[in-house]
C-alpha positions in Angstrom: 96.5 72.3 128.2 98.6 74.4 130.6 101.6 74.4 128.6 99.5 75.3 125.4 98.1 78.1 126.6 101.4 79.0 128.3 103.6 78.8 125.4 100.9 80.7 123.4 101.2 84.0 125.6 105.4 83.3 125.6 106.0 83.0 122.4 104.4 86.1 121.0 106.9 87.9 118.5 105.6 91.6 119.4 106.5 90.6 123.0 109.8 88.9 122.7 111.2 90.7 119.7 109.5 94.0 119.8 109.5 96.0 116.8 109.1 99.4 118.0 112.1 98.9 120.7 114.1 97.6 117.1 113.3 101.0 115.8 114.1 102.8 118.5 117.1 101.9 119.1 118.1 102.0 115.2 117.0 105.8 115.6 119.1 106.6 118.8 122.1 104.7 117.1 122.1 106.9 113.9 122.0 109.6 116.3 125.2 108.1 118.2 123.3 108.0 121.8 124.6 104.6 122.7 124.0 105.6 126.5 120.0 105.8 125.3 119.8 102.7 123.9 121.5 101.4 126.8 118.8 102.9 129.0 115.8 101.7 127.0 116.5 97.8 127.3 118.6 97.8 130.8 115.3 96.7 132.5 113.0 95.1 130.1 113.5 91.2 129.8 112.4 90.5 126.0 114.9 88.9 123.9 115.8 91.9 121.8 116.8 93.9 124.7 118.4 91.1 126.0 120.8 90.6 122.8 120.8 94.4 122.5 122.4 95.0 125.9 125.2 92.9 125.3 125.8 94.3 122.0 125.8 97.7 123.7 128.7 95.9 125.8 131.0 95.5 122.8 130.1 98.7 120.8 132.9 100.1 118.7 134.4 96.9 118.3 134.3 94.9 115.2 131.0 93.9 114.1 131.2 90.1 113.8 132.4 90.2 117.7 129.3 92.1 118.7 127.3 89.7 116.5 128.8 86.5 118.6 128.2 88.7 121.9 124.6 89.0 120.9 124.0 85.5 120.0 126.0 84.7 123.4 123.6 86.4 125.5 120.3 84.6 124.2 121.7 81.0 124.2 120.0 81.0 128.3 117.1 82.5 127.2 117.0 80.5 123.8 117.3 76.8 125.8 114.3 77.6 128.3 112.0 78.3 125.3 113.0 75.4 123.4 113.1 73.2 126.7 109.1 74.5 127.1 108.5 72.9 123.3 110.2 70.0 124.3 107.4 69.3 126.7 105.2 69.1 124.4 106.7 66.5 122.4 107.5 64.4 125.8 103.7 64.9 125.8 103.0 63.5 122.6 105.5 60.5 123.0 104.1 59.5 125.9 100.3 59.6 126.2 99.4 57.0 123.3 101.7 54.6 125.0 100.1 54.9 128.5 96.9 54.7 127.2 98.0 51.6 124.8 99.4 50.2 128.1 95.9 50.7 130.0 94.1 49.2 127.0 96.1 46.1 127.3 95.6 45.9 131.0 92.1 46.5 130.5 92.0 43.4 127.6 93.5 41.3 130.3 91.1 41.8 133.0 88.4 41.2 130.9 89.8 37.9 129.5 90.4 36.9 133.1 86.4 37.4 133.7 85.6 35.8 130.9 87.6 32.6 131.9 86.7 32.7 135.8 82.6 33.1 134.5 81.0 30.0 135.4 78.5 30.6 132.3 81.3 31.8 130.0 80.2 28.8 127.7 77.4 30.9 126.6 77.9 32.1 123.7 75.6 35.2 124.4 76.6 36.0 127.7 80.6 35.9 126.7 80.4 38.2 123.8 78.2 40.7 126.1 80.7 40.4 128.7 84.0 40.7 126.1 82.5 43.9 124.1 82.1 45.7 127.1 85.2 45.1 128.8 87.2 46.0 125.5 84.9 49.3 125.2 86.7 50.3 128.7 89.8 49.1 127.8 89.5 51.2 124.7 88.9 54.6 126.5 92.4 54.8 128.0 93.6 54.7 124.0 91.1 57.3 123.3 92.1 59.5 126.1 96.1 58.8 125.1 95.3 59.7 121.5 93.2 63.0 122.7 96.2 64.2 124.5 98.9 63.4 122.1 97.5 64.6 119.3 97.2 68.3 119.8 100.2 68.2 122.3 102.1 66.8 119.0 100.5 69.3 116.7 101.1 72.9 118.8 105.1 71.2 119.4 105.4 71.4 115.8 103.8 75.0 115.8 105.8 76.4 118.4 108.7 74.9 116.9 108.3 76.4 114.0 107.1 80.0 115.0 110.4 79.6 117.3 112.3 79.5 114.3 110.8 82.5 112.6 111.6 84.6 116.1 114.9 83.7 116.1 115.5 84.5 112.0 114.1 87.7 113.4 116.4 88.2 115.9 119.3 87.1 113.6 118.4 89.6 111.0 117.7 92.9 113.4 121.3 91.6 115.2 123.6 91.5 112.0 121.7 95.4 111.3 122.2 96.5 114.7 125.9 95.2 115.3 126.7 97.0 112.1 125.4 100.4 113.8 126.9 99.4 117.1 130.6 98.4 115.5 130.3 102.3 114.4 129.9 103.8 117.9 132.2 106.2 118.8 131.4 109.5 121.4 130.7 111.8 117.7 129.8 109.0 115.3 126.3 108.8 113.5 125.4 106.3 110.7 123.3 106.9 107.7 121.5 104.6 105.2 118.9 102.0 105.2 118.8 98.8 106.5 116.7 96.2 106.9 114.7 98.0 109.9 113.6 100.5 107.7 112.0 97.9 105.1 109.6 97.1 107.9 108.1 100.6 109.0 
């Protein structure tokens, strides 16, 4: 439940790839204040500021480099978050097989009774004695399946909203190095992009 919740407040788009700080520094690029841009992410730790530092690092230079430099920087970054999904599938993997193990352990036990019971030839008694052993034994499965389930279901959704960050990111990075290739102390850029499709 812990890593749920924690990967839920983690992997929020507005906080790792925020769109106004995209913006922003789109705007202080066209204007050719590199230093600003510079400024605005130094300190903050989302992933765009992260990729837009080091592309600050490279400006002038020829986009595709600032592109790799970019992508360079998040790969860190990029291995924690997927390493925090991963959990979750560990999770998923592992539960239904300890709680098929304590189901099986819980079977044998109650065969044992059954053959130690001195009045296990009664029919009546037996069955009474063998249904609620395996209704024990069968919680462990139930508690396995309660935990892998969702734990397999919110992997998959992290996964997958993962993927749509970093497509983000990819997309804002090829726009950005373009502007950043173009830095020079008088330089300013005009045109759209594909910031501008999302104001």
């Amino acid at each position: 439940m812990y890593l749920i919740l924690a990967n839920l407040l983690i992997l929020s788009e507005s906080r790792l790839v925020p769109l106004r700080v995209a913006r922003a520094a789109r705007d202080q690029l066209l204007k050719g204040d590199l230093s600003g841009v510079r400024r605005m992410v130094e300190n903050r730790g989302d992933l765009l500021s992260t990729m837009l530092l080091a592309g600050c690092n490279k400006a002038g230079r020829d986009p595709n480099l600032i592109e790799t430099a970019m992508e360079g920087s998040l790969s860190q970054y990029l291995v924690r978050l997927r390493n925090r999904i991963r959990h979750l599938a560990d999770i998923a993997s592992i539960a239904p097989m300890i709680g098929l193990l304590g189901t099986v352990w819980g079977m044998l036990k109650v065969f044992q009774a059954v053959a130690l019971d001195a009045n296990s030839t009664m029919v009546g008694n037996w069955s009474s004695l063998l249904a609620e052993g395996v209704a024990q034994a069968m919680v462990t499965t139930v508690v396995g399946l309660v935990i892998g389930i969702p734990s397999l279901l919110f992997y998959y959704l992290f996964r997958n909203k993962l993927a749509r960050i970093i497509g983000r990111l990819e997309t804002f990075g090829t726009d950005l190095a373009e502007l950043l290739s173009q830095q020079t102390p008088s330089s300013t850029q005009s045109g759209s992009s594909i910031l501008d499709s999302r104001r």
